[in-house]
N, CA and C atoms of all chains as a GROMACS GRO file, in nm:
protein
  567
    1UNK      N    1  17.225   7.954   9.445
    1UNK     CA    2  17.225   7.823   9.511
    1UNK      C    3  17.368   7.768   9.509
    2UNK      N    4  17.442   7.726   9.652
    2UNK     CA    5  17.541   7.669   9.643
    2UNK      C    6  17.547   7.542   9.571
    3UNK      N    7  17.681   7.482   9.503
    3UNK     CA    8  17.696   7.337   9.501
    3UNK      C    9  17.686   7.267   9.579
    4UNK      N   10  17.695   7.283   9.694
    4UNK     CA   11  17.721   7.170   9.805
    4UNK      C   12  17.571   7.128   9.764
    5UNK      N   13  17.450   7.301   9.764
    5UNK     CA   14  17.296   7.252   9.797
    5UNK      C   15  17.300   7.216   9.704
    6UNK      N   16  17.308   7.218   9.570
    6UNK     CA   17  17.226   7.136   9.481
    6UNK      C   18  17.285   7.009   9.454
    7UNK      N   19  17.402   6.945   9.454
    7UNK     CA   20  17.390   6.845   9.440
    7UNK      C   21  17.350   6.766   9.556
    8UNK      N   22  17.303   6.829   9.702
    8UNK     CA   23  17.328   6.750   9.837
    8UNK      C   24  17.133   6.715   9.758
    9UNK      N   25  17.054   6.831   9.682
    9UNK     CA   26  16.938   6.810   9.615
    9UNK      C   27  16.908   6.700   9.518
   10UNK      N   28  17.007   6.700   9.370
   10UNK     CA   29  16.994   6.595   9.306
   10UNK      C   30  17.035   6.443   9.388
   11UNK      N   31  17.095   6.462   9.479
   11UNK     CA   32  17.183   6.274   9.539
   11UNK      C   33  17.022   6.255   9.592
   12UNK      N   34  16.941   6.349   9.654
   12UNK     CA   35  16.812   6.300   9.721
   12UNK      C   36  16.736   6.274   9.679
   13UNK      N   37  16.690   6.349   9.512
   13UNK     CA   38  16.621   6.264   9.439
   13UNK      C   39  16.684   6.142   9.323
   14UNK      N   40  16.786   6.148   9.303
   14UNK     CA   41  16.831   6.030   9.237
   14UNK      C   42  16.932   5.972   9.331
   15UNK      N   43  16.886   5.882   9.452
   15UNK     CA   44  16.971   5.796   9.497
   15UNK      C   45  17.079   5.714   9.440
   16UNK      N   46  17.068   5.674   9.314
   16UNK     CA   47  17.138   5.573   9.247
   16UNK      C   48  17.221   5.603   9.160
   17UNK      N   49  17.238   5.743   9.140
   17UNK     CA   50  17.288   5.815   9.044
   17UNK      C   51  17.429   5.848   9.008
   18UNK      N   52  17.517   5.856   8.926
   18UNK     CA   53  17.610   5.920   8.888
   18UNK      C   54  17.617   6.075   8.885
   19UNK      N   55  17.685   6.170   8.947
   19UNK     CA   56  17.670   6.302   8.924
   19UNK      C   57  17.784   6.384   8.959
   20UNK      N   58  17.771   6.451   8.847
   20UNK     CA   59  17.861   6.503   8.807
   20UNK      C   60  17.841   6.688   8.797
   21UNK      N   61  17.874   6.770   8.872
   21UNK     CA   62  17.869   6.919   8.876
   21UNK      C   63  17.955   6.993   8.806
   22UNK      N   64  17.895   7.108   8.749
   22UNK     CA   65  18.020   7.241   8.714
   22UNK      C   66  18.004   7.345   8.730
   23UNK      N   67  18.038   7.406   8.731
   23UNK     CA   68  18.033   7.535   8.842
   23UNK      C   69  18.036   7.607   8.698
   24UNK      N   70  17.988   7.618   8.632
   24UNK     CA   71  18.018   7.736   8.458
   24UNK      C   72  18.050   7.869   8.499
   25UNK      N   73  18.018   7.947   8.552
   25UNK     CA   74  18.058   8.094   8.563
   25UNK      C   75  18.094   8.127   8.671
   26UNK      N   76  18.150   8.038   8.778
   26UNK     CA   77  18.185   8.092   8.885
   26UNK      C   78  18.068   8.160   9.018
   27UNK      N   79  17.958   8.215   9.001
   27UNK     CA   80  17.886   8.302   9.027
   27UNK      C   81  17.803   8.225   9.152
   28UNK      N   82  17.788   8.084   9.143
   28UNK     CA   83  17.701   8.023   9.195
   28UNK      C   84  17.537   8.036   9.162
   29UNK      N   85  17.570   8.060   8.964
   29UNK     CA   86  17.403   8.068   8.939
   29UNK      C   87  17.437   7.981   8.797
   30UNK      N   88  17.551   7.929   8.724
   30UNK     CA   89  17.510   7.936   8.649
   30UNK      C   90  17.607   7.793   8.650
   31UNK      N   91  17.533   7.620   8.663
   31UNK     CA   92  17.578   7.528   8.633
   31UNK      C   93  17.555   7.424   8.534
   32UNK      N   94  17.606   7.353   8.543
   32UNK     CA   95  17.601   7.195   8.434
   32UNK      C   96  17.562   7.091   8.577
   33UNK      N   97  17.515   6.982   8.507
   33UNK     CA   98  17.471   6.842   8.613
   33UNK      C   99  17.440   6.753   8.478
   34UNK      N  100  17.545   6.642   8.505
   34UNK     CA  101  17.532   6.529   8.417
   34UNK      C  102  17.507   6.424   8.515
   35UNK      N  103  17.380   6.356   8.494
   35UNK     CA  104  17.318   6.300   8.573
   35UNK      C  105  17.307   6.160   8.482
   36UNK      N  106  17.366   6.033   8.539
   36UNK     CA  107  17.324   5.915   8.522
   36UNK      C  108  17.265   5.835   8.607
   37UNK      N  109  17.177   5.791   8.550
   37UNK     CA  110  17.067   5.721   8.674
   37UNK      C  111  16.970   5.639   8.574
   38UNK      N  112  16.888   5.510   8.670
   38UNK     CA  113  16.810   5.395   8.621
   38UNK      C  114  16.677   5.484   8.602
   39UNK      N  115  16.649   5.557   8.720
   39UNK     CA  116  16.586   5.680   8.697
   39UNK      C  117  16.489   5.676   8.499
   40UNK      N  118  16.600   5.706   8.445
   40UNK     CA  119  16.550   5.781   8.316
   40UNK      C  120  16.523   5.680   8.221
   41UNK      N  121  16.575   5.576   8.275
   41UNK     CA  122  16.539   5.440   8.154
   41UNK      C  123  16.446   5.459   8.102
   42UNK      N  124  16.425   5.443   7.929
   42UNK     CA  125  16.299   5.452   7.875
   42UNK      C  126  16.255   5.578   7.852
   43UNK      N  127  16.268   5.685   7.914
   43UNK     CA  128  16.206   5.815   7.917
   43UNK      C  129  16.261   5.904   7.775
   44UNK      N  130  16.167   5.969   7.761
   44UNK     CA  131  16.186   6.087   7.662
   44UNK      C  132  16.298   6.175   7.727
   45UNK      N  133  16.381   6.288   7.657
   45UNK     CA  134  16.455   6.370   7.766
   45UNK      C  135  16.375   6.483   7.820
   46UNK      N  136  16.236   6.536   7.753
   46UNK     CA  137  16.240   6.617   7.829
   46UNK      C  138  16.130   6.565   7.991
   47UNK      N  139  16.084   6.427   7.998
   47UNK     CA  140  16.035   6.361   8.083
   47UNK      C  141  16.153   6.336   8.200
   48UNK      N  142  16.280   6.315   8.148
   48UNK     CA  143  16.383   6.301   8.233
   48UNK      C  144  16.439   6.448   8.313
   49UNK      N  145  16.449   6.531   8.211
   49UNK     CA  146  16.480   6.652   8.228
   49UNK      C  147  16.380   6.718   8.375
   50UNK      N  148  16.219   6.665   8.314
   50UNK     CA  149  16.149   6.732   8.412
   50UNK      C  150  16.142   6.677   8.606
   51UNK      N  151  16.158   6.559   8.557
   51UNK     CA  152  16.231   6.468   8.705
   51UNK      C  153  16.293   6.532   8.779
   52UNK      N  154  16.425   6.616   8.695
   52UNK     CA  155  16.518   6.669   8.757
   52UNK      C  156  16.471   6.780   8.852
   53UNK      N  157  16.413   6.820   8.801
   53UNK     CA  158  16.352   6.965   8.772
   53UNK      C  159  16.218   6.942   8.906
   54UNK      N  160  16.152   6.856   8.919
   54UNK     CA  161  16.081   6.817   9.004
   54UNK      C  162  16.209   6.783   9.145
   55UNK      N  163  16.289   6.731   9.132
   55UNK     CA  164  16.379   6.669   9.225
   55UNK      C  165  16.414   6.852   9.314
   56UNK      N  166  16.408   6.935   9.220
   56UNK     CA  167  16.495   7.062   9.298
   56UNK      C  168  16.364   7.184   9.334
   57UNK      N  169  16.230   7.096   9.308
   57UNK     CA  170  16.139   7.178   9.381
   57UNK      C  171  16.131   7.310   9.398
   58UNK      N  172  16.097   7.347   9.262
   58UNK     CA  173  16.079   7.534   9.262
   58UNK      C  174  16.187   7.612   9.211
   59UNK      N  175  16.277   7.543   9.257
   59UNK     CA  176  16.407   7.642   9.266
   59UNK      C  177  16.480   7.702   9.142
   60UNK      N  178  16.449   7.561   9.063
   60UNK     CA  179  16.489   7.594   8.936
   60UNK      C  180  16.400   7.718   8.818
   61UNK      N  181  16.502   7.826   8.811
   61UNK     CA  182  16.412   7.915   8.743
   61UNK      C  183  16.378   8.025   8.826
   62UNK      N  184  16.436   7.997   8.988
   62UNK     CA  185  16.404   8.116   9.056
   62UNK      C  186  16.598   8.132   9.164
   63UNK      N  187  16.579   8.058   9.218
   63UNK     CA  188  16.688   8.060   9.321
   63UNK      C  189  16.796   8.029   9.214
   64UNK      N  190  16.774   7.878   9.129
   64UNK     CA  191  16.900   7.826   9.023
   64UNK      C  192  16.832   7.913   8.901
   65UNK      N  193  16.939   8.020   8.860
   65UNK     CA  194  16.950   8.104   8.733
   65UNK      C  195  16.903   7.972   8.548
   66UNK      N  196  17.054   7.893   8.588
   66UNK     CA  197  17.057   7.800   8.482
   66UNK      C  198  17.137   7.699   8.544
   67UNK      N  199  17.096   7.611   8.492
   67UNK     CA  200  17.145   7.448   8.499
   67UNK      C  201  17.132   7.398   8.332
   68UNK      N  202  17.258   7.398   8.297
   68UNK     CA  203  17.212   7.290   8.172
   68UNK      C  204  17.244   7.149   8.235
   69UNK      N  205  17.174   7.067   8.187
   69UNK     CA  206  17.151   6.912   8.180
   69UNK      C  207  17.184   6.848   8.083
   70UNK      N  208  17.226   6.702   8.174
   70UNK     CA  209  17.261   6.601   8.055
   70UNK      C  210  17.223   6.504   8.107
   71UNK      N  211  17.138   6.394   8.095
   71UNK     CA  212  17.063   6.268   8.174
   71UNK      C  213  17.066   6.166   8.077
   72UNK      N  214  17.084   6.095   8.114
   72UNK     CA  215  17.069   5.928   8.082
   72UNK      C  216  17.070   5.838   8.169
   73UNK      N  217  17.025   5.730   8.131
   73UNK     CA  218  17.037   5.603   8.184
   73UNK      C  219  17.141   5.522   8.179
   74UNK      N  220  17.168   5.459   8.258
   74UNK     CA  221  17.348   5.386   8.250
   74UNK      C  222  17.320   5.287   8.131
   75UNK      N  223  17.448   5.254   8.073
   75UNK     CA  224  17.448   5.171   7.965
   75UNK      C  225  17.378   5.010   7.969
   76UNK      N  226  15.091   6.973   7.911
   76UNK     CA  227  14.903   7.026   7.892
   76UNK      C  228  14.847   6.956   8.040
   77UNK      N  229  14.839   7.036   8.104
   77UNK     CA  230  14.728   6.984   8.213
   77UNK      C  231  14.567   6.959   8.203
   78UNK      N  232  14.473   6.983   8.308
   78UNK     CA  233  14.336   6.961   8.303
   78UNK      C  234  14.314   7.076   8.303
   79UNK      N  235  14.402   7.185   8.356
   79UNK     CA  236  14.307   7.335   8.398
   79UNK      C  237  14.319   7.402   8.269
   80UNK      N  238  14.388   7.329   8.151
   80UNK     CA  239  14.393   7.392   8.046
   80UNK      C  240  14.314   7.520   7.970
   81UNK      N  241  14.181   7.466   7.971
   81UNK     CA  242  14.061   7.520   7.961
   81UNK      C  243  14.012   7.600   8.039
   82UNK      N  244  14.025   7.591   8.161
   82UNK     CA  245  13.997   7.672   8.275
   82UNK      C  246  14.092   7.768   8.282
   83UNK      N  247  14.221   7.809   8.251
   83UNK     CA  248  14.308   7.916   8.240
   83UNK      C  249  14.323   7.987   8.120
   84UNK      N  250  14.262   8.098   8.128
   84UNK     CA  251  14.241   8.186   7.948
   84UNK      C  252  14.412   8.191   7.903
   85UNK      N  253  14.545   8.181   8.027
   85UNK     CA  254  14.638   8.201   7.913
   85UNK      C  255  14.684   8.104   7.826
   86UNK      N  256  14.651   7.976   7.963
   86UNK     CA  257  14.700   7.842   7.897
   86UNK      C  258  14.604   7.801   7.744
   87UNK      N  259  14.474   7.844   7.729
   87UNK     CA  260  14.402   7.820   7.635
   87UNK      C  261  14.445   7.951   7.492
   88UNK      N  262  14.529   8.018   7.534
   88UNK     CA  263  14.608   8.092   7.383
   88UNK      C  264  14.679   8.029   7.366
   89UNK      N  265  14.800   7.939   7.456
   89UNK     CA  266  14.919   7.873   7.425
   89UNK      C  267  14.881   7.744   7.318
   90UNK      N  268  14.733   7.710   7.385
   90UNK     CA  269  14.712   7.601   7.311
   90UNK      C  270  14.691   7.660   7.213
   91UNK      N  271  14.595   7.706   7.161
   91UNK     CA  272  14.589   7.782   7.019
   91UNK      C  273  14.724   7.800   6.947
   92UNK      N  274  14.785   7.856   7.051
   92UNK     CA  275  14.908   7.906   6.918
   92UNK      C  276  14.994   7.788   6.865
   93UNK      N  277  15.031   7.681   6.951
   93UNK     CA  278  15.114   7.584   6.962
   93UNK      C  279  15.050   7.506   6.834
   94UNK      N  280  14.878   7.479   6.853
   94UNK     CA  281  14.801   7.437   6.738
   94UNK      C  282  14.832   7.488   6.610
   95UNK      N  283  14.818   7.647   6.620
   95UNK     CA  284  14.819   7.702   6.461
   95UNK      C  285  14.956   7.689   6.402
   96UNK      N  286  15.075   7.709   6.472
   96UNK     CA  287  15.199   7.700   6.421
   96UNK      C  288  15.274   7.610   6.424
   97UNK      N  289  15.359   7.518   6.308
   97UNK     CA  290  15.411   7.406   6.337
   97UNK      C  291  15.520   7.413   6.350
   98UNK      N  292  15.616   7.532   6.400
   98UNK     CA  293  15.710   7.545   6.496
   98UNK      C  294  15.746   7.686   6.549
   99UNK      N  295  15.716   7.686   6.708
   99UNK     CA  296  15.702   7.814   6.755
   99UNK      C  297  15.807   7.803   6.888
  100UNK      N  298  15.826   7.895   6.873
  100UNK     CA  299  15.951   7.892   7.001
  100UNK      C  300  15.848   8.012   7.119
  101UNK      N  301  15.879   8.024   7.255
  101UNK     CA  302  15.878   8.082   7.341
  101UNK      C  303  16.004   8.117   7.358
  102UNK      N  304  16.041   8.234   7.381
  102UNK     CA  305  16.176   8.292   7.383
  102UNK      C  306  16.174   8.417   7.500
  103UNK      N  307  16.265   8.478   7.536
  103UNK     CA  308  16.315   8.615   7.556
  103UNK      C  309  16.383   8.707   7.486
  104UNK      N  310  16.271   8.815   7.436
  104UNK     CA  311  16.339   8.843   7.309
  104UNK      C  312  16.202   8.812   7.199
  105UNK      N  313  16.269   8.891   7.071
  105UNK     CA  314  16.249   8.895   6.900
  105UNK      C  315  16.331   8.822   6.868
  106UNK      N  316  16.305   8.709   6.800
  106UNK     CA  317  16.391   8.619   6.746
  106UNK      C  318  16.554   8.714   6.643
  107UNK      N  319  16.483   8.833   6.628
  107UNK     CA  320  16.623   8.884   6.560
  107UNK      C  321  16.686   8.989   6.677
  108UNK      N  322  16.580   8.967   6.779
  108UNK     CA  323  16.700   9.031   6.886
  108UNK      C  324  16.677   8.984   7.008
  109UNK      N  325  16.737   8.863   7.056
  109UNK     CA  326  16.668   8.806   7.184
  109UNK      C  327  16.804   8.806   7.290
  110UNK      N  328  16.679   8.825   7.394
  110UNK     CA  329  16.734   8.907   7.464
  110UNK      C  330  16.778   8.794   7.630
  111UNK      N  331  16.816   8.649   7.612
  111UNK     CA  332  16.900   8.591   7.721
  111UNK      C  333  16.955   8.486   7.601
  112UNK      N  334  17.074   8.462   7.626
  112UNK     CA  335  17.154   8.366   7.532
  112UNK      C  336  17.138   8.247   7.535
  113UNK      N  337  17.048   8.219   7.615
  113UNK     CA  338  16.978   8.026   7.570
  113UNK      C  339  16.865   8.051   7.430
  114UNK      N  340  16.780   8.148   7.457
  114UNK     CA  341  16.713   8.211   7.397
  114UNK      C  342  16.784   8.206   7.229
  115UNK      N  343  16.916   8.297   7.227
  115UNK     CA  344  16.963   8.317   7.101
  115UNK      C  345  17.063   8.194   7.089
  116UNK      N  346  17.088   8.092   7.164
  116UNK     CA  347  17.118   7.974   7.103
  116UNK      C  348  17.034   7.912   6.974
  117UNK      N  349  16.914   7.892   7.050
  117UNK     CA  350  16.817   7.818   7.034
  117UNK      C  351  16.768   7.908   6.866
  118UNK      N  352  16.736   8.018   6.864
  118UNK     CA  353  16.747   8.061   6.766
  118UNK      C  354  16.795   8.035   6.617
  119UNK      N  355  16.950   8.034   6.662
  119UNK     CA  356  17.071   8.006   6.594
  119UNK      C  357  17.062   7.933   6.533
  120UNK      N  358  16.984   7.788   6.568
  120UNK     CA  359  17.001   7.663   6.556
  120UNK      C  360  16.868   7.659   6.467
  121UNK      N  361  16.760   7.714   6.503
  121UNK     CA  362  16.637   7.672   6.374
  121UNK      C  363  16.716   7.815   6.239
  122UNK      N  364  16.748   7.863   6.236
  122UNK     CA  365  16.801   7.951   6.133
  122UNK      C  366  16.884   7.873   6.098
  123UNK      N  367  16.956   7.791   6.123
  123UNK     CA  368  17.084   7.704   6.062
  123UNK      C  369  17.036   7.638   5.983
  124UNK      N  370  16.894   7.533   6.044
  124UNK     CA  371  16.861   7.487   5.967
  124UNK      C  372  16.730   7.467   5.852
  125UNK      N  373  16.740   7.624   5.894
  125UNK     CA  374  16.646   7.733   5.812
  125UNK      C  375  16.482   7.674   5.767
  126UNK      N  376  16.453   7.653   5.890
  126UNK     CA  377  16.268   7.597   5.896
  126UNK      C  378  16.245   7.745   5.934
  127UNK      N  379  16.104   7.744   5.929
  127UNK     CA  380  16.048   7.887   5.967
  127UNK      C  381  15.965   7.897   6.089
  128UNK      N  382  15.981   7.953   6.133
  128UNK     CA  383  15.925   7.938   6.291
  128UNK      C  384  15.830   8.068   6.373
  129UNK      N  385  15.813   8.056   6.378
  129UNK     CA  386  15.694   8.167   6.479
  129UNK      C  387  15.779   8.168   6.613
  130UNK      N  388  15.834   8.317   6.676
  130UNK     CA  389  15.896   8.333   6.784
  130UNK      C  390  15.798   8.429   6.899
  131UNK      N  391  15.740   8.419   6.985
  131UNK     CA  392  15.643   8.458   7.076
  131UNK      C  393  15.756   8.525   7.213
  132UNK      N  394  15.751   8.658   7.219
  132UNK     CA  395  15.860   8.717   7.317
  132UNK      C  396  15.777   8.705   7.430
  133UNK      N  397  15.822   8.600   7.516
  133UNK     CA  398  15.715   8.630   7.651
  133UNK      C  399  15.739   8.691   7.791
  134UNK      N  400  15.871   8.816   7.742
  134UNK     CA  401  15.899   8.926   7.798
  134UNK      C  402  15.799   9.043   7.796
  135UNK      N  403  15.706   9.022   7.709
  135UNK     CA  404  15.590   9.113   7.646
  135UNK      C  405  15.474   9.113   7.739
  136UNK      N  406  15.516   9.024   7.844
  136UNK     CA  407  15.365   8.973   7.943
  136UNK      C  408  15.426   8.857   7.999
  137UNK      N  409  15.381   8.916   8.167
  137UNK     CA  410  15.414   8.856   8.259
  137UNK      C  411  15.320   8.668   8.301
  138UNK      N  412  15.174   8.735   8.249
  138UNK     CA  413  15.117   8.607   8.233
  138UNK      C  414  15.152   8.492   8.177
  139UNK      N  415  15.167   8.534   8.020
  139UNK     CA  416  15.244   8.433   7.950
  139UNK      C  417  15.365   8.377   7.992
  140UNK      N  418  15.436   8.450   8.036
  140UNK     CA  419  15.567   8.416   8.095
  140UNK      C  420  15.545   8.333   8.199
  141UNK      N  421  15.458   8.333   8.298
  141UNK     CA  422  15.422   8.226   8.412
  141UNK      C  423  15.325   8.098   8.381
  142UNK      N  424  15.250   8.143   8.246
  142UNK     CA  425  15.169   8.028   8.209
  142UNK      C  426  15.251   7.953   8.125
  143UNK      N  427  15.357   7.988   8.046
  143UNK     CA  428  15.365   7.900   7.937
  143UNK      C  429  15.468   7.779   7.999
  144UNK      N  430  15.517   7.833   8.182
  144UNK     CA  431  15.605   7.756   8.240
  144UNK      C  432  15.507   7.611   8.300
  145UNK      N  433  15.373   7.670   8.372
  145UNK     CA  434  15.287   7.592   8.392
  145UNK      C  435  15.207   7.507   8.286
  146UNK      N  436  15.190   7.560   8.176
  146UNK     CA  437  15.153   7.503   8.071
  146UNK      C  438  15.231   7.379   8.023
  147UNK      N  439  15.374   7.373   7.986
  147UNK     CA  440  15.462   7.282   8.003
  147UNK      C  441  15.486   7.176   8.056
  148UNK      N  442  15.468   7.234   8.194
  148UNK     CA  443  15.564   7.221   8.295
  148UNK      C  444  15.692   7.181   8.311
  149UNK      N  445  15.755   7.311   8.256
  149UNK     CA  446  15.868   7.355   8.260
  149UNK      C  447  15.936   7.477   8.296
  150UNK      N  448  16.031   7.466   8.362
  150UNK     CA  449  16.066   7.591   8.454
  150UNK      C  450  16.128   7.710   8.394
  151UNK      N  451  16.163   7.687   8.260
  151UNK     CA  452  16.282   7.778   8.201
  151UNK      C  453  16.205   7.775   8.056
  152UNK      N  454  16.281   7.894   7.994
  152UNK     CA  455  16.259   7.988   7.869
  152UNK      C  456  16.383   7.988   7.797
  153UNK      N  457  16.431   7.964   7.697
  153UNK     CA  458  16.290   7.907   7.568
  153UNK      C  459  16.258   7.739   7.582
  154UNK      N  460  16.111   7.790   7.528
  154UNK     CA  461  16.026   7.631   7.529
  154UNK      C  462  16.047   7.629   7.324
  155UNK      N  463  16.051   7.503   7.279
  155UNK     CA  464  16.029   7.522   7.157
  155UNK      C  465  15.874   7.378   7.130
  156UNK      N  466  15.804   7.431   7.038
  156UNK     CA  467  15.714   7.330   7.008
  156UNK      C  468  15.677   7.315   6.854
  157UNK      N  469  15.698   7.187   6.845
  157UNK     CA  470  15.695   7.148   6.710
  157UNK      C  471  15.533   7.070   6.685
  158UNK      N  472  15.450   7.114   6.591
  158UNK     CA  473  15.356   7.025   6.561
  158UNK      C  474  15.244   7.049   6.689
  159UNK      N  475  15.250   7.105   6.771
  159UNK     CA  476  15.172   7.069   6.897
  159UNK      C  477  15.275   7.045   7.036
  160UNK      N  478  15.383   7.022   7.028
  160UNK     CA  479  15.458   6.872   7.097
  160UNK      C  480  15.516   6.986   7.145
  161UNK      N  481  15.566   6.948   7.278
  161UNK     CA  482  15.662   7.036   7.377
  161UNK      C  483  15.836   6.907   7.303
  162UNK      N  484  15.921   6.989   7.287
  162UNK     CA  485  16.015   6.935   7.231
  162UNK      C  486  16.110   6.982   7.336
  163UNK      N  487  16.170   7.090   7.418
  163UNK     CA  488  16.214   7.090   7.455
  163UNK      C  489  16.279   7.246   7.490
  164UNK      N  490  16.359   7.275   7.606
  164UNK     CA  491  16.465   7.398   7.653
  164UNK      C  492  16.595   7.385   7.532
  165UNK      N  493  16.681   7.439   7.545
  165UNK     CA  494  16.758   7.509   7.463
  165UNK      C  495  16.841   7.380   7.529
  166UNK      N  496  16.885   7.345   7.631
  166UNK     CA  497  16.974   7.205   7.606
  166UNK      C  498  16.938   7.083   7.551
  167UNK      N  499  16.830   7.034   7.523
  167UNK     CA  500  16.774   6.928   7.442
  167UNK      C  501  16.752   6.999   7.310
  168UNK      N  502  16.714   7.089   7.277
  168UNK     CA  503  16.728   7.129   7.150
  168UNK      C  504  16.902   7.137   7.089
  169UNK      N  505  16.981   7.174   7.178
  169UNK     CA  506  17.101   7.165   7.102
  169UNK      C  507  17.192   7.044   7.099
  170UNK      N  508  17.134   6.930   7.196
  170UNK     CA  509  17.153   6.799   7.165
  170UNK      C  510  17.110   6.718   7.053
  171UNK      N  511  16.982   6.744   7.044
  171UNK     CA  512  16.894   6.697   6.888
  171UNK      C  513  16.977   6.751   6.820
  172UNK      N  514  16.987   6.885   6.775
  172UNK     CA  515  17.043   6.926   6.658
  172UNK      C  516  17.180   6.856   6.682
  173UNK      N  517  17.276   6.838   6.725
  173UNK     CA  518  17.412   6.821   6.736
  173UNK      C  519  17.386   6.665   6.674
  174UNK      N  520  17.290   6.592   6.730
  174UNK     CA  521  17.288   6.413   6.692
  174UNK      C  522  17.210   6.414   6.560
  175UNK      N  523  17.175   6.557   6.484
  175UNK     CA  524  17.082   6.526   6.412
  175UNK      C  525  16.936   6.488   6.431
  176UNK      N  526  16.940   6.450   6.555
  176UNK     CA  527  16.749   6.403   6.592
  176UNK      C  528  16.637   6.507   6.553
  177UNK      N  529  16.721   6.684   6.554
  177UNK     CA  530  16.617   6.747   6.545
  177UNK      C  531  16.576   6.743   6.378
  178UNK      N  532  16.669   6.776   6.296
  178UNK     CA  533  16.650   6.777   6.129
  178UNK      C  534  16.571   6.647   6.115
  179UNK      N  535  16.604   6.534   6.184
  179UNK     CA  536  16.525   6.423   6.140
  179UNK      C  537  16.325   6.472   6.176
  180UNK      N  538  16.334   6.486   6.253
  180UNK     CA  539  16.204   6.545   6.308
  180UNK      C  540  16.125   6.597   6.218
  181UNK      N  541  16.211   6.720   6.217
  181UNK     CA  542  16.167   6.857   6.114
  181UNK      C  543  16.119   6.805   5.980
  182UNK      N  544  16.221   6.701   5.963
  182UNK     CA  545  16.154   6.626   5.794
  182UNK      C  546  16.073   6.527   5.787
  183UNK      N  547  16.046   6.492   5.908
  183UNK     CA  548  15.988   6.392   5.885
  183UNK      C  549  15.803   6.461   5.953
  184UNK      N  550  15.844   6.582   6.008
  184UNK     CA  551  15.696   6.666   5.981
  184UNK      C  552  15.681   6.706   5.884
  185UNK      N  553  15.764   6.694   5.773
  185UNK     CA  554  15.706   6.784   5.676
  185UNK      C  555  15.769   6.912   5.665
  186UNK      N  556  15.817   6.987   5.766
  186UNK     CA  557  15.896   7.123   5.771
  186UNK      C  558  15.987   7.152   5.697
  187UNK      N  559  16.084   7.052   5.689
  187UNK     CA  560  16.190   7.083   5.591
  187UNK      C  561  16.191   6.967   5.461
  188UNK      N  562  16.254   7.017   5.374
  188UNK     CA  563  16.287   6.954   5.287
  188UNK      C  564  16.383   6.804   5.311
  189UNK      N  565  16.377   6.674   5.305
  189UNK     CA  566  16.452   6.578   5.329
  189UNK      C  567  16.579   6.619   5.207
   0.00000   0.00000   0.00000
């Protein structure tokens, strides 16, 4: 999965969000996404985590290799 | 845990096992030889802080491997579960441990020694 697609993925499910990409291995399989958003207020992480994860519909785990995550809610 | 829990014979071992053991990882891999490096992160990290854990290779079977994602619902391997409780993938587990949240946990189940 390109960057362009996945973050053009996370901006669509977190409209409001801060985000932030990394490209970790070059490969186009293996990234970071630090995601701030109102989104997660309150939430457990792996309730936030799974948002995400809902936001990229399938993909994750098949098309996206790895994504590590980092989510919160703005201060 | 969904509703079809019961209705899916694999999801109804996960429950069992998750029940009998009060900390079991889903991994890739034998915990002394696992075999994708989120996997042997995650590892690393309950050996550090030397609780004892039940490691389930769900490279061993393809079922398990697709149920324990639906079971979750979570897309990625390793799942770790403490007590019953879906706790988390190998990046929330190495956040807990890093803030300490996870040792607090662990002792305050009972697992480790305070």
């Amino acid at each position: 999965m390109s960057q362009p697609d996945l973050e053009a993925a996370l901006r669509e499910g977190f409209p409001d969000a801060e985000i932030e990409i990394t490209d970790l291995a070059g490969d186009g399989d293996h990234y970071k996404a630090r995601i701030v958003s109102a989104a997660f207020k309150g939430m457990p992480r792996v309730r936030q985590h799974q948002l995400v994860y809902a936001s990229l519909k399938g993909k994750m785990g098949g098309e996206l290799h790895a994504l590590a995550l980092e989510t919160s809610a703005p201060a | 845990m969904t509703d079809t829990a019961t209705a899916n014979p694999v999801h109804e071992w996960i429950a069992n096992a998750v029940a009998e053991h009060p900390v079991i990882l889903f991994m890739k891999g034998e915990p002394e030889q696992p075999r994708c490096g989120f996997s042997a992160v995650t590892v690393q990290i309950l050996d550090h802080l030397g609780v004892e854990f039940v490691g389930v290779d769900v490279l061993q079977n393809d079922q398990l491997r697709e149920g324990i994602k639906s079971f979750s619902d979570w897309p990625t391997i390793p799942q770790l579960y403490v007590k019953g409780e879906f706790v988390g993938g190998c990046d929330i587990v190495r956040e807990m441990f890093q803030s300490g949240e996870l040792k607090s946990l662990l002792e305050e189940q009972g697992l480790l020694a305070a």
